[in-house]
N, C-alpha and C positions, 0 to 999 in steps of 0.2 A: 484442118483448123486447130489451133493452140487454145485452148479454156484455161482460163485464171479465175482462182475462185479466192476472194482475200477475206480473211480468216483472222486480221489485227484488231478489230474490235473490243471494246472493255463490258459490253451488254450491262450498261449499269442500270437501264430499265427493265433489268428482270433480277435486282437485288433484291432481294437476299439471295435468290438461287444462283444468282451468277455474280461471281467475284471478281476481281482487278488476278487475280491471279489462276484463275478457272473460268471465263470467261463463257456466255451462254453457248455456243458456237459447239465446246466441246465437254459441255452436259452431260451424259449419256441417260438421258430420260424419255426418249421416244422409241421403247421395245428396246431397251438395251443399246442403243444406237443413239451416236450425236449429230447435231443437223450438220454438222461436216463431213460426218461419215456417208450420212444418208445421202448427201451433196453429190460425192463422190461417185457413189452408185450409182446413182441416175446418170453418169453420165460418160464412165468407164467403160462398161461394155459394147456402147455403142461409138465410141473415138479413141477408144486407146486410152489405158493408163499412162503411155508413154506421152500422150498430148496434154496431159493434162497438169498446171502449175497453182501452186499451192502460196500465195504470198502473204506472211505473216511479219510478228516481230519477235527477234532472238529467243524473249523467255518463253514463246509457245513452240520452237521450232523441234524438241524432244518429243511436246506431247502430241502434233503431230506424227511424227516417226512411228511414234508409236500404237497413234489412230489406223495412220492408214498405212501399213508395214508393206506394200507392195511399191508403194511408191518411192522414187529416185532422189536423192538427197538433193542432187541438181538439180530436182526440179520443186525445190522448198525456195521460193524467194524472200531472204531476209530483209526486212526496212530496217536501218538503223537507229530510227526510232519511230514512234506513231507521230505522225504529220498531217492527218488525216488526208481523205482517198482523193483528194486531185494530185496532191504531188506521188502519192502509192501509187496509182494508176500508172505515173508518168515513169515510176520508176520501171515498172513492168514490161512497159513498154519497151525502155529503153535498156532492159536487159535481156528481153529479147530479141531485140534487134544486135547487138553484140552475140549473142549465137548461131548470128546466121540466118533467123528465121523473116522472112516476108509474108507470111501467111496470113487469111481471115484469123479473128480473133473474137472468142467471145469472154465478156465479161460477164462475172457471177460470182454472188453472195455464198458464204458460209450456213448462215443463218435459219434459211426459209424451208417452206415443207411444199409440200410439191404429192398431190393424190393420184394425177393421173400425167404418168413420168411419160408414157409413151405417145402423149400430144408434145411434150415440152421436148422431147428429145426429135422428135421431127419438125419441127419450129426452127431450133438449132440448125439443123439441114440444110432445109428450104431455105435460113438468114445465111447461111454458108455458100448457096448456090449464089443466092442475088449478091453476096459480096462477090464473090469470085466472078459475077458479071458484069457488076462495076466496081470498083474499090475504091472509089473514092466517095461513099459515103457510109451512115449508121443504119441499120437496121433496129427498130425498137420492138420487143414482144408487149404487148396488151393486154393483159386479163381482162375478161368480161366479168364486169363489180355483180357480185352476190349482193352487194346492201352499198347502200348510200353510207361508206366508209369515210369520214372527215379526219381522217388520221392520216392518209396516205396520201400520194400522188396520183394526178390523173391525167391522162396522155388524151387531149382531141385526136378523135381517128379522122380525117380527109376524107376526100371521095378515091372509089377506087384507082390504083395509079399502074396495073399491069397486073397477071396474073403468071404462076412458075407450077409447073406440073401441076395443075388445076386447083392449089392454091393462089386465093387472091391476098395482094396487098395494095395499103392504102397512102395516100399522104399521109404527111405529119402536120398535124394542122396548129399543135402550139401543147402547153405546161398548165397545169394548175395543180398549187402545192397547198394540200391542207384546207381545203374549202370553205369556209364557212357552212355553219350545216344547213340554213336555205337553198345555197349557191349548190351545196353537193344535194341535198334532194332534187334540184331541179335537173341539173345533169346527171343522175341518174334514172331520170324518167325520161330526157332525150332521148339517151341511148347510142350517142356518138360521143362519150367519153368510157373511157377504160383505165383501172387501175394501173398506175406504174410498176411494176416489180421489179422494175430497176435492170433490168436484161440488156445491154450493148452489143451487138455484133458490127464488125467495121473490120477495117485493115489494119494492121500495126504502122506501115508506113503511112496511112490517112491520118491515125491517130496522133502521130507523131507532130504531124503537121500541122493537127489541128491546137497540139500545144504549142507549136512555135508561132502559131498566129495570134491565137485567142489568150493564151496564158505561157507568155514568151519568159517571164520570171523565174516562174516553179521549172521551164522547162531547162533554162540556164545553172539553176541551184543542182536540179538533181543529174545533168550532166556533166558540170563542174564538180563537183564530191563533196558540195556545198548542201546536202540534204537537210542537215539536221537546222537549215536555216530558212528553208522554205514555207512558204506562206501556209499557213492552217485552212485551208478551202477545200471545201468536198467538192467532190468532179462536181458535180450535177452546176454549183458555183461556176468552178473554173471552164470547165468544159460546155458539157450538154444546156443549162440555157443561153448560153452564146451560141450555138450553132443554126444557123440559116435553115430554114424550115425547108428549103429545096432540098437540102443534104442529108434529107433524115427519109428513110420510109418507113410503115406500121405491119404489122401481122399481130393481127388479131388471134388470141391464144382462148382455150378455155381446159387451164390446166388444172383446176382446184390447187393453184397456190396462195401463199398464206406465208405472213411473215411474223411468227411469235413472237415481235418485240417487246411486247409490254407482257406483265403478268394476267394481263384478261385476254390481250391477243392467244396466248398459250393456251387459254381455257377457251377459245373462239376455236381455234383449231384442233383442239382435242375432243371438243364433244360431240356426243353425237343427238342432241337439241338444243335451242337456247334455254332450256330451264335446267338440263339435267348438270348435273355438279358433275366435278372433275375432282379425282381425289387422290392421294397415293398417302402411303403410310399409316398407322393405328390413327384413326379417327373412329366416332359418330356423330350423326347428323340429326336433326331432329327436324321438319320444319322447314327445310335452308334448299335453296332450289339457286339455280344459274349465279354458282360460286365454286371457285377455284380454291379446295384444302388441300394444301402439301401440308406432310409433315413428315421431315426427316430426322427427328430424332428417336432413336432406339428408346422401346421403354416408355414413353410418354404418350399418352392417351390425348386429343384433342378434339373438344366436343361442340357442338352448335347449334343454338337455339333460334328459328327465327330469320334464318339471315335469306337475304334478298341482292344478287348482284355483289358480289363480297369476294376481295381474295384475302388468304389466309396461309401465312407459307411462314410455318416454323421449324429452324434447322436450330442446330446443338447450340448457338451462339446468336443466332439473332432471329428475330419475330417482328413478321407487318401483319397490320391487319388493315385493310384499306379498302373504299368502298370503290366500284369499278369504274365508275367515271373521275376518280381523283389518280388513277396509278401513273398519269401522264406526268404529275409531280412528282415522283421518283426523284426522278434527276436532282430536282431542288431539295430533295428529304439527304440524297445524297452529299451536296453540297453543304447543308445543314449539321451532319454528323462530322465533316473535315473541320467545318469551325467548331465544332465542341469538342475538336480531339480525339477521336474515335476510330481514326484511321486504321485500325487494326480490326475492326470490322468489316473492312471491305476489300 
């Protein structure tokens, strides 16, 4: 099996720690290690450094190299620009299959943290056997939801649909993106919905197919050398909600993963209660409980009185201070600073 792990990202919902130019992906804040290093390990040992591709854009493809120095220059797939991941995906595809390769394929994020690697990495497996028993369809992995999360995606699991070395899997019974928070309390009291973590396992020649069916455009542009003109559509867009529910199967996973994307999701994942604070750098605290304080500047003391739910992240050049249910706005604080000019903070 071939692992693509795409590493293009701008993580501008963990701004200020993550820049247009340093991107969250390749941090090194979790023990010395970044979630693409950490990526890596979980899943080298058990497939090969040699199977595994790494697809980025030009200005990461150094810091790469020099993440992860074991790995094959060949196997760095550069995007000639960010298109976002329907036409990336497509490219991957289609440069692997120019090497030759037919093989299962799993696709996988940079980004995310992963506790218990040795469910996730036999997951991978078992979606590797069922591909290689039929190839012509997805395989999706399913976290069992810790909490009625409305931030994320959630995959209906179906009824059981066969079982592979006494692991069972299930239908694909359909999407729900971003719940509304009644709609996501009540499916997670069901209990026949699971977090999306974005996990694809399928065949490179299914995938292939499934863009020349469903997204025949993007798959034209990036075979033609027409990349840089292809439609802006995330897979999940282009691909994965058009797919026929027949053509998908579920494995239900309980990996303790977790996708830091916001600066409270970081502090979700990092602590070890929801009250206890997350901290790094010269601070004190007074008072301040289930709040997220970085501070990376040398020299600088930062203190806190009081606070409730709070991230707090200041580096040598720029400071937020944002209550935990507003960091979803990021993006838009982002947008904000480009109209006032300021592009050089980010």
């Amino acid at each position: 099996m071939k692992l693509v792990i795409f590493a293009g990202g701008k993580g501008t919902r963990l701004w200020p720690l993550s820049r247009e130019n340093s991107p969250k992906q390749f941090d090194q804040i979790f023990s010395g290690k970044s979630t693409i290093q950490l990526a890596v390990d979980r899943i080298a040992p058990v497939f090969g450094l040699e199977n595994i591709f790494i697809q980025t854009l030009p200005k990461y493809a150094v810091t790469i190299e020099e993440q992860i120095p074991g790995l094959s220059k060949e196997n760095i797939i550069v995007e000639p620009e960010r298109r976002n991941l329907g036409p990336a995906v497509c490219l991957s595809m289609v440069e692997l299959k120019k090497r030759g390769f037919d093989d299962s394929v799993a696709l996988l994020w940079a980004d995310h943290l992963m506790e218990r690697v040795d469910d996730f990495t036999q997951a991978l497996q078992t979606a590797d056997e069922l591909i290689k028993e039929n190839t012509n369809r997805f395989v999706f992995l399913a976290e069992r939801p810790r909490f009625a999360n409305n931030n994320l995606g959630w995959i209906k699991v179906g009824e059981k649909a066969g079982e592979l070395n006494g692991v069972d899997y299930h239908s694909f019974a359909g999407w729900k993106y971003r719940p509304a928070t009644e709609d996501c309390d009540r499916m997670f009291r069901e209990g026949n919905y699971f977090w999306n973590p974005g996990y694809f396992i399928t065949s490179i020649d299914f995938l292939i197919e499934q863009y020349q069916k469903l997204a025949p455009e993007i798959y034209n542009d990036v075979t033609s050398g027409n990349y840089m003109n292809a439609e802006k559509l995330h897979f999940d867009e282009a691909i994965i909600e058009k797919v026929d529910l027949s053509d998908a199967i579920v494995l239900q996973t309980n990996m303790g993963w977790s996708d830091p994307g916001t600066l409270y999701a970081l502090k979700e994942a990092l602590q070890t209660s929801s009250e206890s604070n997350v901290t790094q750098g010269l601070n004190v605290s007074l008072d301040t409980k289930d709040s997220l304080i970085y501070n990376l500047e040398a020299g600088k003391l930062i203190t806190t009185i009081g606070l409730s739910g709070m991230v707090v992240v200041n580096t040598p050049d720029a400071l937020i201070i944002v209550p935990k249910d507003e960091v979803v706005k990021i993006t838009k604080l982002i947008d904000k600073i480009k109209e006032e000019g300021q592009e050089k903070y980010l």
